[in-house]
C-alpha positions in Angstrom: -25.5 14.7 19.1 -21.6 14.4 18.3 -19.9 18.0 17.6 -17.3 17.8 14.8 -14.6 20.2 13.7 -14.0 19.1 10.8 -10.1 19.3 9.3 -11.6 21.9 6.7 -10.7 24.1 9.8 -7.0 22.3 9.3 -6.9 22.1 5.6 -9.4 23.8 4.0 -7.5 27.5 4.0 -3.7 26.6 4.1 -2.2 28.4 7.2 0.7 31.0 6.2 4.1 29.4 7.7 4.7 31.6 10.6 1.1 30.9 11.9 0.4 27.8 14.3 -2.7 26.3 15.6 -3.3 24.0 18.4 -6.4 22.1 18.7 -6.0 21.0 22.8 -8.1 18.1 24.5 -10.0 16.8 21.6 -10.8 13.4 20.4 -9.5 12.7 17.1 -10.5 9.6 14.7 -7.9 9.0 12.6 -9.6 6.6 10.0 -6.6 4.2 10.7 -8.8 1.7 12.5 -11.6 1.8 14.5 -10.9 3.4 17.7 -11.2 7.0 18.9 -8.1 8.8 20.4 -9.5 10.3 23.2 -8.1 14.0 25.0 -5.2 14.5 22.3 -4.0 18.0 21.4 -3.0 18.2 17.8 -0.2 21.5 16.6 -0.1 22.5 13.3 2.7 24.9 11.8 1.7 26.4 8.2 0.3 23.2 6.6 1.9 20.6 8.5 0.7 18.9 11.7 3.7 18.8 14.0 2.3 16.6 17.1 -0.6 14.7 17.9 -0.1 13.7 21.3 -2.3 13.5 24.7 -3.3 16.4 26.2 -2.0 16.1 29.2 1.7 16.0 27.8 1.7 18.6 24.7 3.4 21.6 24.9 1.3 23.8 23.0 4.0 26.6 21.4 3.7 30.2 23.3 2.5 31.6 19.2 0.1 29.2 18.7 -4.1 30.1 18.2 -5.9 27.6 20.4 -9.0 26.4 20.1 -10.4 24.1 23.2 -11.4 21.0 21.8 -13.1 19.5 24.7 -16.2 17.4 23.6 -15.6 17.7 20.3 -14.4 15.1 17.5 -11.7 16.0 14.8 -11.7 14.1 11.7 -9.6 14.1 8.3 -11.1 16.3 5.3 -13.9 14.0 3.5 -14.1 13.1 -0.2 -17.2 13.3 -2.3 -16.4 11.5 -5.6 -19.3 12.2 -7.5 -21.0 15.7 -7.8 -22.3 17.8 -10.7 -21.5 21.3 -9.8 -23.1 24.1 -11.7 -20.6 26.8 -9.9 -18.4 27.5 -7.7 -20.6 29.3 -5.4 -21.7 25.3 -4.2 -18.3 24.8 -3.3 -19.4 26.3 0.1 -21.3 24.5 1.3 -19.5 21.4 0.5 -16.2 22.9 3.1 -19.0 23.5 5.8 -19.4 19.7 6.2 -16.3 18.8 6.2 -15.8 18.0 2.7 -12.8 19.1 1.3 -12.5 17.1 -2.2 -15.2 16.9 -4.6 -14.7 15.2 -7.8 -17.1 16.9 -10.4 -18.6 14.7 -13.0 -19.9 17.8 -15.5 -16.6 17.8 -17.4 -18.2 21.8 -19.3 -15.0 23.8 -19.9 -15.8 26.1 -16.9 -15.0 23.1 -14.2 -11.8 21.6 -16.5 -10.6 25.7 -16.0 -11.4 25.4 -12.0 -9.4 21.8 -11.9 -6.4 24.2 -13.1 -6.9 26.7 -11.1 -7.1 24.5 -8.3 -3.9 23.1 -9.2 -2.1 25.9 -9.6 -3.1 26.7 -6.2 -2.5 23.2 -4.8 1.1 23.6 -6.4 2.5 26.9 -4.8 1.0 25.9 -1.3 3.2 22.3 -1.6 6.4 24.2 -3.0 5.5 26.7 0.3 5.2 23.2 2.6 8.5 22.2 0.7 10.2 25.0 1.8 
């Protein structure tokens, strides 16, 4: 069985900009084509990915949280574009697979409220990124 870390662990919780992460020796599938990139290390800064670049050659920054990546498969955030969510305490469960993008088909007043709050969100963590 294939072990993912899924780029919830990238995306899902925007990293504050003095933190960096480095993901060392893993195989990432970019979704570009159809191969697999194997024994990359991937650096993120705050909530940009700064290198993605083979393991043997990336200088991982002194800073940096690293998680070993060996034998493992990294993979962009996934999309589910139809769910019906009753709450946000679902939401969960979607992050836990990977899933970082639902769009919710129940249209009640409490998800159009969540949409904004998500945005609002979304917003200040890009002006942040901008920075």
């Amino acid at each position: 069985m294939l072990e993912f870390l899924p780029a919830v662990l990238l995306f899902g919780t925007p990293l504050p900009a003095a933190d960096t992460l480095a993901i060392r020796d893993v195989s990432v599938l970019p979704m570009t084509g159809g191969e697999i990139l194997p024994h990359r290390t991937v650096v993120i800064a705050g909530a940009r990915i700064l290198v993605v670049g083979p393991a043997s050659a990336a200088r991982i920054p002194s800073r940096a949280t690293v998680i070993d990546g060996r034998g493992k498969f990294l993979i962009p955030g996934l999309a589910d574009m139809h769910v019906h969510l009753s709450g946000t305490e679902e939401l969960g469960s979607y992050l836990g697979y990977g899933v970082l993008t639902v769009r919710d088909l129940n249209g009640s007043p409490e998800t159009l409220g969540w949409r904004h709050a998500v945005e609002t969100v979304r917003n200040h963590y890009r002006a942040e990124a901008a920075r």
